[in-house]
N, C-alpha and C positions, 0 to 999 in steps of 0.2 A: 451533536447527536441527531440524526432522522430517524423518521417515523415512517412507518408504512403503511397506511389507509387504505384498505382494499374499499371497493367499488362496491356501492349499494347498501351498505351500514349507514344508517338513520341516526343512530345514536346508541351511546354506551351506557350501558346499567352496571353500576356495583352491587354487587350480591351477597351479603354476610350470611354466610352457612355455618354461622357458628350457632347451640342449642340457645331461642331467644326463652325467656321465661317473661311472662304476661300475667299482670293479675285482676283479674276480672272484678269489675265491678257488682256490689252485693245484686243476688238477684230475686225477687219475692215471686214465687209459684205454687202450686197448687198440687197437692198429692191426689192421689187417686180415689181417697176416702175426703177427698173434699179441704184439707187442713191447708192451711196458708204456709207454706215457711220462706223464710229467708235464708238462703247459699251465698256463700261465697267460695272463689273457686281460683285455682293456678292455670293456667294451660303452657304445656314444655310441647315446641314444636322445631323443627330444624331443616331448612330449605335442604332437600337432596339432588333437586334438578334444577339449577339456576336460570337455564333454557326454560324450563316448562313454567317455574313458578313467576317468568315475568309473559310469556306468551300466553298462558292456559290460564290466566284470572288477572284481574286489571290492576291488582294490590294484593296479592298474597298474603300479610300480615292481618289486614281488613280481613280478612275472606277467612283465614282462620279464626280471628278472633269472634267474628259473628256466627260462622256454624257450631261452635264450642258452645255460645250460650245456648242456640236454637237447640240446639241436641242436650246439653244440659237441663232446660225447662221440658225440653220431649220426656227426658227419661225418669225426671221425677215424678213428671205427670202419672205416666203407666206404673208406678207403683205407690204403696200405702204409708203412712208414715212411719208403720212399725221398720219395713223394710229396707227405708231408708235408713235408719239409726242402726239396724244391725247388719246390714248387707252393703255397704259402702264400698269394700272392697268388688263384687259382685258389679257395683252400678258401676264404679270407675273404669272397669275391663270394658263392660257395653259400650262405656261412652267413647273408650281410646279406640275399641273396633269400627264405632260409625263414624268419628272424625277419620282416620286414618282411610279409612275406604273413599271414601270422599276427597281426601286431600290428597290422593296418591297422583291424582292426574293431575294436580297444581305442581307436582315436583315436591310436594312439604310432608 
């Protein structure tokens, strides 16, 4: 069997584009009426551009799982505790639109 190496390839990345599921470690934040809580949370993310998500951030996985929490403590910050317990659905939409916008140019 040969192989054929084109000229200028540095080296080869495997790219699992398959849906990864993540689960975030507990995280304690502050609602916007002051109250402490502790989250814990899943994040479902799935490489779409195998090109982008190794060129366009220097670990992908890293890079999702960190903006997930930031955005996570972001978004309970801006609201109250009550809103939290009954708008959950509400926060989880916020949350998938600002990761998603963000991660669109990683390929993820």
């Amino acid at each position: 069997m040969y192989w054929i190496i084109p000229l200028g390839i540095e080296r080869a990345v495997t790219i699992d584009i398959r849906t990864r599921t993540v689960s975030a470690e507990q995280q304690e934040t502050i609602t916007r009426d002051s109250v402490t809580v502790k989250l814990n949370a899943v994040v479902w993310y799935r490489i779409t551009d195998a090109a982008k998500s190794v060129i366009a951030v220097a670990h992908a996985p890293t890079a999702v799982y960190q903006l997930a929490l930031t955005s996570l403590r972001n978004s309970i910050g801006q609201h109250d505790l009550d809103e939290v317990l009954q708008e959950r659905d509400k926060i989880n939409g916020l949350l998938r639109q600002n990761i998603a916008g963000s991660t669109v140019a990683w390929g993820v």
